[in-house]
Rosetta silent file (secondary structure, phi, psi, omega in degrees, C-alpha in Angstrom):
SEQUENCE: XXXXXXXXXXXXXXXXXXXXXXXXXXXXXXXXXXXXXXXXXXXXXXXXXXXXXXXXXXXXXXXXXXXXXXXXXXXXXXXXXXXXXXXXXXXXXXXXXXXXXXXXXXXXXXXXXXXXXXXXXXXXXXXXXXXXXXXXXXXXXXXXXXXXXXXXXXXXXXXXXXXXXXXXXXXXXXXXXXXXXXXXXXXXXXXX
SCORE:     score description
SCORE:     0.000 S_00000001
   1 L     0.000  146.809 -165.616  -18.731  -10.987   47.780 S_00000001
   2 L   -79.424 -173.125 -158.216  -15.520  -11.783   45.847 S_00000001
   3 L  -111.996  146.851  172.866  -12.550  -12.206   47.796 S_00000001
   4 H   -80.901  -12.040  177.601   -9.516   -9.632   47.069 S_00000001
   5 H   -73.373  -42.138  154.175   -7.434  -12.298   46.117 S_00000001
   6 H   -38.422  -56.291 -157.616  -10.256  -13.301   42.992 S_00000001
   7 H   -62.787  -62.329  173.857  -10.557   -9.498   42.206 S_00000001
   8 H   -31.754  -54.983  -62.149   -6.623   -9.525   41.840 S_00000001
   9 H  -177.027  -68.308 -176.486   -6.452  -12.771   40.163 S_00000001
  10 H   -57.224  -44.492 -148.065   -9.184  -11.457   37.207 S_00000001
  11 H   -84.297  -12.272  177.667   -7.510   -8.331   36.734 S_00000001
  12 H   -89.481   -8.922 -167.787   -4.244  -10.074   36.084 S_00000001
  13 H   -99.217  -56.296 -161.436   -5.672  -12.779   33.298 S_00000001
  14 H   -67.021  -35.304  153.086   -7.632   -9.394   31.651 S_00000001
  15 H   -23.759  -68.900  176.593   -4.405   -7.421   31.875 S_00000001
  16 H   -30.570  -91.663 -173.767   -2.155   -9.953   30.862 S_00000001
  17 H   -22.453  -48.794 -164.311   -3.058  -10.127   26.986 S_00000001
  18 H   -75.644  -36.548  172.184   -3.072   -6.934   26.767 S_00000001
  19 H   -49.158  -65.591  167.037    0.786   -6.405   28.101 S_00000001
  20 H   -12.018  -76.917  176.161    1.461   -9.060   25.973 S_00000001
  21 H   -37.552  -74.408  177.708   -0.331   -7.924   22.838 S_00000001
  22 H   -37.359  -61.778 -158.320    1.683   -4.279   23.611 S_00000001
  23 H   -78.194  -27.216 -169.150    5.401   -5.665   23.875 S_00000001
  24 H   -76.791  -54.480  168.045    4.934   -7.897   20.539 S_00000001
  25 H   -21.684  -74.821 -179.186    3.225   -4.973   18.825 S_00000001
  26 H   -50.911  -45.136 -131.565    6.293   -2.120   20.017 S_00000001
  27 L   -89.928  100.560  153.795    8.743   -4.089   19.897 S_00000001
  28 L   -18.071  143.367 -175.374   11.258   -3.175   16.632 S_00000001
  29 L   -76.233 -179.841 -179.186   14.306   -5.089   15.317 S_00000001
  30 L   -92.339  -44.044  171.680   17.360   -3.570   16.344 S_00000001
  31 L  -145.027  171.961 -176.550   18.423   -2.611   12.923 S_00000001
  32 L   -75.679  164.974 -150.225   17.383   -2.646    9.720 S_00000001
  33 L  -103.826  -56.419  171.859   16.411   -5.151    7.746 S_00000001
  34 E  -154.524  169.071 -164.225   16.715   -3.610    4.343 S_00000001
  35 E  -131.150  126.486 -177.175   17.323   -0.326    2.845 S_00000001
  36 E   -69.144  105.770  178.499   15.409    1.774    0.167 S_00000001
  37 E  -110.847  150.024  165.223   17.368    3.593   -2.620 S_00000001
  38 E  -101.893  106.393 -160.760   16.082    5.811   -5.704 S_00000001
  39 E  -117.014  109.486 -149.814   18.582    4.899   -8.184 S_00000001
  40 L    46.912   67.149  156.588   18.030    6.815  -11.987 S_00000001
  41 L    65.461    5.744 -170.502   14.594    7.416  -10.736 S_00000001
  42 E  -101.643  165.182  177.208   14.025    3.494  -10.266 S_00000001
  43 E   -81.595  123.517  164.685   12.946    2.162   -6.598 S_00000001
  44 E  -119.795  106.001 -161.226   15.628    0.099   -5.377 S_00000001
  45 E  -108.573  108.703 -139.765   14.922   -2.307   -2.211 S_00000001
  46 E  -132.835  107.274  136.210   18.869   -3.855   -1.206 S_00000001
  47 E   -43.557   81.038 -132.568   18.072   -6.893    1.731 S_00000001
  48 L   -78.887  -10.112 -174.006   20.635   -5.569    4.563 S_00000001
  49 L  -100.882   -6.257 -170.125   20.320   -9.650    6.201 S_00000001
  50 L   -91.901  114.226 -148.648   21.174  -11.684    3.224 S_00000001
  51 L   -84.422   90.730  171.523   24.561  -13.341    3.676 S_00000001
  52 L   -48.596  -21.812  134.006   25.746  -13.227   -0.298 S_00000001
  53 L   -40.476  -64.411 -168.768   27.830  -16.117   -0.026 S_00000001
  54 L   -76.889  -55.457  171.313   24.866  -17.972    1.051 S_00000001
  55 L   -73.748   -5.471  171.083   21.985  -16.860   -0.859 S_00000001
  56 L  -126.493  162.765 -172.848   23.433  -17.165   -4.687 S_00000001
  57 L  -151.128  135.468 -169.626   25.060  -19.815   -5.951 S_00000001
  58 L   -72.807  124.439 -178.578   27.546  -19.766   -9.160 S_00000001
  59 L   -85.794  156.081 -167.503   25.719  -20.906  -12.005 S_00000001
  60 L  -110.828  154.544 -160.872   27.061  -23.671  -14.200 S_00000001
  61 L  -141.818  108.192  165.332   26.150  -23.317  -18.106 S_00000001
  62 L  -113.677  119.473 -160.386   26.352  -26.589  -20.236 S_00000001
  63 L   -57.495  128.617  123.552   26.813  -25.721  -23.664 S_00000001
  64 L   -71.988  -53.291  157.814   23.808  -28.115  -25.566 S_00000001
  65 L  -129.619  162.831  162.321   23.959  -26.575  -28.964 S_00000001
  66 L  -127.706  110.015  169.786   26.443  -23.835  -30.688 S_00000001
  67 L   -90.160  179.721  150.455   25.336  -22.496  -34.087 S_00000001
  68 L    96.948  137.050  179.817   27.658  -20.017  -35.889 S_00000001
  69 L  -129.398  135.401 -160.885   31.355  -20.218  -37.330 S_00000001
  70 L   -80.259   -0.236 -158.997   33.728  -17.544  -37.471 S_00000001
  71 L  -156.786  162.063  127.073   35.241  -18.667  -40.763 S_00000001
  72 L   119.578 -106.848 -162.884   33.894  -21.564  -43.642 S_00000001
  73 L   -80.760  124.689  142.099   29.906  -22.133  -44.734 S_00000001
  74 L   -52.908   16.538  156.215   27.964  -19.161  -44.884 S_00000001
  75 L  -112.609    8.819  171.379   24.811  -19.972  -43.232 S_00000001
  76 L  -102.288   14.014 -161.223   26.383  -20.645  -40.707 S_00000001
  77 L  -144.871  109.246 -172.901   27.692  -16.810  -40.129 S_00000001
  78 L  -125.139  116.785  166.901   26.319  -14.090  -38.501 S_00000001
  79 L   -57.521  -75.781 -176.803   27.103  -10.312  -38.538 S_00000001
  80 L  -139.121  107.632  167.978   25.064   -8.989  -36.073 S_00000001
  81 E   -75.352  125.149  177.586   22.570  -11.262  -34.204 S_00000001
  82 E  -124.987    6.550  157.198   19.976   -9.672  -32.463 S_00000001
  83 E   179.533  157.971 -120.378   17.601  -12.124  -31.346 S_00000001
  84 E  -150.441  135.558  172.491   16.999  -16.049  -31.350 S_00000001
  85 L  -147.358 -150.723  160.273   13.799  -17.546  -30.884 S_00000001
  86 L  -166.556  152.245  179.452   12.430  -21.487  -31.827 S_00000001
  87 L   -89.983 -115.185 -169.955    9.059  -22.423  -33.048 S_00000001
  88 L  -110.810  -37.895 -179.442    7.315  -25.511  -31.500 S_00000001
  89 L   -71.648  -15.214 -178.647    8.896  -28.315  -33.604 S_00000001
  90 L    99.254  -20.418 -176.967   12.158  -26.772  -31.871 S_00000001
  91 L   -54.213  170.973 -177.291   13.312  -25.364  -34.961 S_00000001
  92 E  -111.537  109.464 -179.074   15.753  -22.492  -34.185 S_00000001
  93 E  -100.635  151.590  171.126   15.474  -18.713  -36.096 S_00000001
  94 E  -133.596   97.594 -164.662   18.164  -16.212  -35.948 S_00000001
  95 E   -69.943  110.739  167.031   17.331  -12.426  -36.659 S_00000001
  96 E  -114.383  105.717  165.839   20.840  -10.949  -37.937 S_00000001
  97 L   -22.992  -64.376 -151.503   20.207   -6.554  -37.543 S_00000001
  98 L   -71.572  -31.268 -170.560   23.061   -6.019  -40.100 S_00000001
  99 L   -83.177  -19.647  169.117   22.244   -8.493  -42.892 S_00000001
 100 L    90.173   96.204  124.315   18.285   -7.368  -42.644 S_00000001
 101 L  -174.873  166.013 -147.508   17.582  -11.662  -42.268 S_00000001
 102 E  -124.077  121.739 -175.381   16.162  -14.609  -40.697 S_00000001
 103 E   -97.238  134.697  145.018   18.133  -17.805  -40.615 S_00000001
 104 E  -138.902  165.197 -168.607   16.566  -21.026  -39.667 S_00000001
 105 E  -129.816  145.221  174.775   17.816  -24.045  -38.329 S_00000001
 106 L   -55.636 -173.974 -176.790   16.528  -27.628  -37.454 S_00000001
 107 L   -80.411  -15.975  149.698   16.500  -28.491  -33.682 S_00000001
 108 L   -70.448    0.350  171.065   20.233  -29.922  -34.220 S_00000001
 109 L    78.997   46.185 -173.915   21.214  -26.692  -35.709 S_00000001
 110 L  -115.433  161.431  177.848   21.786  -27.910  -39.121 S_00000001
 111 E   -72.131  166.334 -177.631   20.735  -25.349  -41.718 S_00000001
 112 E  -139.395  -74.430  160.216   17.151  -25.139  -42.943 S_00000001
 113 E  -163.813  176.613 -165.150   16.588  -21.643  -45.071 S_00000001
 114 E  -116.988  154.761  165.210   17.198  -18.160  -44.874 S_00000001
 115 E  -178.425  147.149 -175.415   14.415  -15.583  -45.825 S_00000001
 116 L   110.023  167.328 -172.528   13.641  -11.562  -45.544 S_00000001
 117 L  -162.826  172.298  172.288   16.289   -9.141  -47.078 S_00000001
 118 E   -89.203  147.132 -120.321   17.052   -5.409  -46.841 S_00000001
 119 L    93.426  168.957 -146.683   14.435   -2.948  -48.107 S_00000001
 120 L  -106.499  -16.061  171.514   11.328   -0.951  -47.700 S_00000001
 121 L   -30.987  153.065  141.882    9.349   -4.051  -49.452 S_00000001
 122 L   -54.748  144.433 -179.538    6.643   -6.643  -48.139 S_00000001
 123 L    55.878    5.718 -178.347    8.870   -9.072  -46.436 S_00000001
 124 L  -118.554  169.302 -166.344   11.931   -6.887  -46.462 S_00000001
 125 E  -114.412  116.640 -159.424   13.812   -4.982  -43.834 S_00000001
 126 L  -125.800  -33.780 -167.946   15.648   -1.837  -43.009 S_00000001
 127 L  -155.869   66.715  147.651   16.476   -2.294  -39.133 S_00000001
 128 E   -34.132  142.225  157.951   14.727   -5.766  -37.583 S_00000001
 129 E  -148.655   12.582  159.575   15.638   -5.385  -34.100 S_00000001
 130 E   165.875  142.459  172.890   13.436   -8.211  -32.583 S_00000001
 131 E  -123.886  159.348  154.936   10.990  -11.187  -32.972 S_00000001
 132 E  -122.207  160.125 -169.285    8.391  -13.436  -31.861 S_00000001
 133 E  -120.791  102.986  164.799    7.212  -16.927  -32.660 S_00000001
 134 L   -79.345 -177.403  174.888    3.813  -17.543  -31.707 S_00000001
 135 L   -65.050   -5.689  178.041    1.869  -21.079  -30.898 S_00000001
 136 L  -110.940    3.180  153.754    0.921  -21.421  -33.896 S_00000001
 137 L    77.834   32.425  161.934    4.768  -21.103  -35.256 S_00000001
 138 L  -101.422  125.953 -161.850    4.185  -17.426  -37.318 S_00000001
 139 E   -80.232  110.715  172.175    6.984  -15.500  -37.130 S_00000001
 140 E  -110.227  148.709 -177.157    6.792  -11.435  -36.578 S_00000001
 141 E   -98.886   66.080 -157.876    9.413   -9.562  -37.330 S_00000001
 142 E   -66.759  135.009  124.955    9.748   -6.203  -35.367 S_00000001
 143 E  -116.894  151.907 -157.422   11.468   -3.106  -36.927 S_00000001
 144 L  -100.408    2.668  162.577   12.085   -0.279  -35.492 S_00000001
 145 L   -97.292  -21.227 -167.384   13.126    2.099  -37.633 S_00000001
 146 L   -97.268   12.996 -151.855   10.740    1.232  -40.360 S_00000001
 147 L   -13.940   77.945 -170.314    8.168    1.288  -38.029 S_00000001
 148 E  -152.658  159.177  160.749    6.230   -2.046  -39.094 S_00000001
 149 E   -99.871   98.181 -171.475    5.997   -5.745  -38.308 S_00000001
 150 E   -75.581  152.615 -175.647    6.723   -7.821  -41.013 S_00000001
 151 E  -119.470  132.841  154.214    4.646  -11.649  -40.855 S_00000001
 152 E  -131.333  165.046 -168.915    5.952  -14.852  -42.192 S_00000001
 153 L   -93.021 -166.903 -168.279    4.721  -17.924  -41.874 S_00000001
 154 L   -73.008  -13.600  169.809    7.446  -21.166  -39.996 S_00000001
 155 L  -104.792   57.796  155.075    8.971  -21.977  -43.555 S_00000001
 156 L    53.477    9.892  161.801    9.506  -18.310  -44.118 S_00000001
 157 L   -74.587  126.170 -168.506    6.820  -17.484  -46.656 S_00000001
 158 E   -62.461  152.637  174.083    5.800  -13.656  -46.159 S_00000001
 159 E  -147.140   -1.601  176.114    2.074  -13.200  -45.301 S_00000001
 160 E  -179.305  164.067 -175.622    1.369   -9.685  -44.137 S_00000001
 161 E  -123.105   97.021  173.633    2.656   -6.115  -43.514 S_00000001
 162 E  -112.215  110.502  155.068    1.466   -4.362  -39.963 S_00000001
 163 E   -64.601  153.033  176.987    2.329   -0.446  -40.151 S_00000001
 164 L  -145.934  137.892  166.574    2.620    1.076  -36.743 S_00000001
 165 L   -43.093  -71.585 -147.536    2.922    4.588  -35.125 S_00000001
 166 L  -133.810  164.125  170.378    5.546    3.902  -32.908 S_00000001
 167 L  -150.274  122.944 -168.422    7.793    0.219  -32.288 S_00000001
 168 L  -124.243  -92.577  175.503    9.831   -0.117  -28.816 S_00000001
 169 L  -110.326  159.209  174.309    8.803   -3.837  -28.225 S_00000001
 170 E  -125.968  159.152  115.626    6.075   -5.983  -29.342 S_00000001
 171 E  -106.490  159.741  158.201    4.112   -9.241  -27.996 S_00000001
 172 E  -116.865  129.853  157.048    1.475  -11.265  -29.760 S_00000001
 173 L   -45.246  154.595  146.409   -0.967  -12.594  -27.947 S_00000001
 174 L   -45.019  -41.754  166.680   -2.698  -16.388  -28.324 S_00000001
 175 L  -124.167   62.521  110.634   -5.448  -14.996  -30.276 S_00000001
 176 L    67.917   31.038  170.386   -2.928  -13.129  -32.211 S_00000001
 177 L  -134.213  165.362 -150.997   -3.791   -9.877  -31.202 S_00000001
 178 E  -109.771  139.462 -162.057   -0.755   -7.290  -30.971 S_00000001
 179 E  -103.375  116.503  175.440    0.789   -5.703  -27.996 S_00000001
 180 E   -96.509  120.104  167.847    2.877   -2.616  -28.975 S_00000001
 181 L   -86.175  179.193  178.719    5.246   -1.047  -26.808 S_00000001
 182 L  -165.728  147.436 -173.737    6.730    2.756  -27.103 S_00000001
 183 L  -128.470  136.381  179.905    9.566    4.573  -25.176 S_00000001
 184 L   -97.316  157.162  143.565    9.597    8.539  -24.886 S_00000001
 185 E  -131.704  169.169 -133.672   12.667   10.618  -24.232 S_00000001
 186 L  -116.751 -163.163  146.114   13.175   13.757  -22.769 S_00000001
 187 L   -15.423  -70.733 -131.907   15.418   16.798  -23.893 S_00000001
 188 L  -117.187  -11.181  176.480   18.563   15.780  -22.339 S_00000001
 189 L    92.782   -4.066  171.126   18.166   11.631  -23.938 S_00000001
 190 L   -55.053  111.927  154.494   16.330   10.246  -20.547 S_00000001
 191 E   -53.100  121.028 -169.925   14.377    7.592  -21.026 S_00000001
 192 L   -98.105    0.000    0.000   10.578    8.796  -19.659 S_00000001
């Protein structure tokens, strides 16, 4: 027959864990950690512990190239740039909105050629408002008002016309096949 001092003895080691188990389980931070906002309808999660001094750090930006001149060579001049991309070789293209055209430049930013124009054409333009350069260094041309993708190839010879419903954003794929985006709005001008 056990002893009560054994009986005692078990029931504290089976016990135990479980007390244990319970206070890690219960027990809660004292305050919160971070705090949930709906902000314009977006989910917004704000970390209430991160000491902002400490967790960012001021970034430093060293200029490597500058293209563009406010005054002197015209290829070198841009109305309104609206997006910058490079092919593989490093050259550098520059999609300017207002002039409807695509500048390129060697990887030292020296000029190379210009090509696309404004118009309803193959290879022309009414509103460009953003491109990609795939791996294989073909250039698409989104516009958005015109709703089409214009194609050229990396020295700027046109090679195709892709009509579209709608143009928000694009990607191309690796095998070149095309990702369309589309943005709705409401009544009232809300993006949906």
């Amino acid at each position: 027959m056990l002893g009560e001092d054994t009986v005692n003895k078990k029931l504290i080691i089976c016990v135990l864990p479980f007390i244990v188990c319970l206070q890690l389980c219960t027990k809660r931070p004292e305050e919160p950690t971070h705090l949930v906002e709906f902000i314009k309808g977006v989910k917004v999660v704000k970390n209430l512990k991160t000491e902002l001094d400490k967790a960012f750090k001021d970034l430093e930006f060293i200029e490597d190239l500058s293209i563009g001149v406010e005054e002197g060579d015209e290829n070198f001049m841009f109305s309104y740039p609206v997006d910058v991309d490079s092919d593989s070789n490093g050259h550098i293209y520059v999609l300017d909105y207002q002039e409807c055209l695509m500048t390129k430049y060697d990887s030292k930013g020296m000029f190379m050629t210009k090509f696309g124009r404004k118009g309803q054409g193959p290879g022309e333009f009414s509103n460009p408002s953003s491109m990609m350069i795939t791996p294989q260094d073909e250039i698409y041309v989104g516009d958005y008002i015109s709703r089409k993708i214009e194609v050229f190839g990396s020295e700027g010879a046109y090679q195709e016309t892709m009509k579209v419903e709608f143009l928000y954003d694009f990607a191309v794929t690796r095998k070149k096949d095309l990702i369309v985006g589309y943005q709705f709005y409401d009544e009232e001008g809300m993006r949906s």
